[in-house]
C-alpha positions in Angstrom: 3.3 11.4 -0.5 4.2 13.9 2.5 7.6 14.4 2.1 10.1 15.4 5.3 12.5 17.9 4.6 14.5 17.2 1.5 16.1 14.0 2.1 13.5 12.6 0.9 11.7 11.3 3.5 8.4 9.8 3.9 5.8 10.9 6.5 3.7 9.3 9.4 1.0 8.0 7.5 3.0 6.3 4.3 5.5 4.9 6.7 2.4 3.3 8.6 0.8 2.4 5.5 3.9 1.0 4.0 4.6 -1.1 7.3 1.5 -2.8 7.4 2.0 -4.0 3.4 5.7 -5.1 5.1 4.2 -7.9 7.1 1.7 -8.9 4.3 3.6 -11.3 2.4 0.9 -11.7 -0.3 -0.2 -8.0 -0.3 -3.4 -6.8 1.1 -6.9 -7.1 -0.7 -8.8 -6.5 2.4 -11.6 -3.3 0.8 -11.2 -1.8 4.7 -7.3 -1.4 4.6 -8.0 0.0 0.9 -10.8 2.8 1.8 -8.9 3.7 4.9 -5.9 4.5 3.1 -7.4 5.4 -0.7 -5.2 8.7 -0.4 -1.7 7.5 0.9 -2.0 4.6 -1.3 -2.5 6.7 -4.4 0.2 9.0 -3.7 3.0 5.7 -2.8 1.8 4.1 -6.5 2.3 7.3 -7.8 6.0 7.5 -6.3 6.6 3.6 -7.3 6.8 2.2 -3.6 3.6 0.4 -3.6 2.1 -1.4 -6.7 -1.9 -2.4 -6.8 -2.9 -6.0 -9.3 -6.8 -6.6 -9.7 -7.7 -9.6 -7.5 -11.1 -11.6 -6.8 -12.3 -12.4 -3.8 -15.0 -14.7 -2.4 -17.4 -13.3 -0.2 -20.3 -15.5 1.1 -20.2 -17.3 -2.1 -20.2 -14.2 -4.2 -17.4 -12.9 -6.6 -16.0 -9.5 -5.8 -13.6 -7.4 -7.9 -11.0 -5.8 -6.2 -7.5 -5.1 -5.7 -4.5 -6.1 -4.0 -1.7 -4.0 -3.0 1.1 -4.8 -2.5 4.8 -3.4 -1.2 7.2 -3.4 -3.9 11.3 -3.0 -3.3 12.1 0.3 -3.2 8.8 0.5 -0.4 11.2 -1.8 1.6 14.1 0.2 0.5 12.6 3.3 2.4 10.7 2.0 5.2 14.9 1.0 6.2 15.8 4.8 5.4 
């Protein structure tokens, strides 16, 4: 996670990431949200602000694993800092 300066702040791109799982009340499973963001995403479930559950979808009658991601509290917490 790109930290700024040491009050612990969170950078561009994990604010932006954590701002569009904000507004997703049920998380995001969407595989073009998750390969555009594989990186940040790793780094915010490493620090505990985002959390990932294996999900199903349905696409054109098929069955595809995947996961969704969603914000968890302390996300929230710093998207306010």
């Amino acid at each position: 996670m790109a930290s700024n300066g040491e009050n612990g702040s969170i950078g561009r791109s994990d604010r932006r990431v954590l701002g569009l799982l904000a507004i997703a009340p049920q998380g995001r499973a969407d595989l073009k949200f998750i390969a555009m963001f594989t990186l940040e995403l790793l780094e915010l479930v490493k620090a505990r602000l985002v959390d990932v559950h294996a999900d199903t979808l349905r696409i054109d009658g098929r069955r595809i694993k995947t996961a969704r991601v969603f914000i968890t509290a302390a996300g929230r917490k710093k998207l306010e800092d």
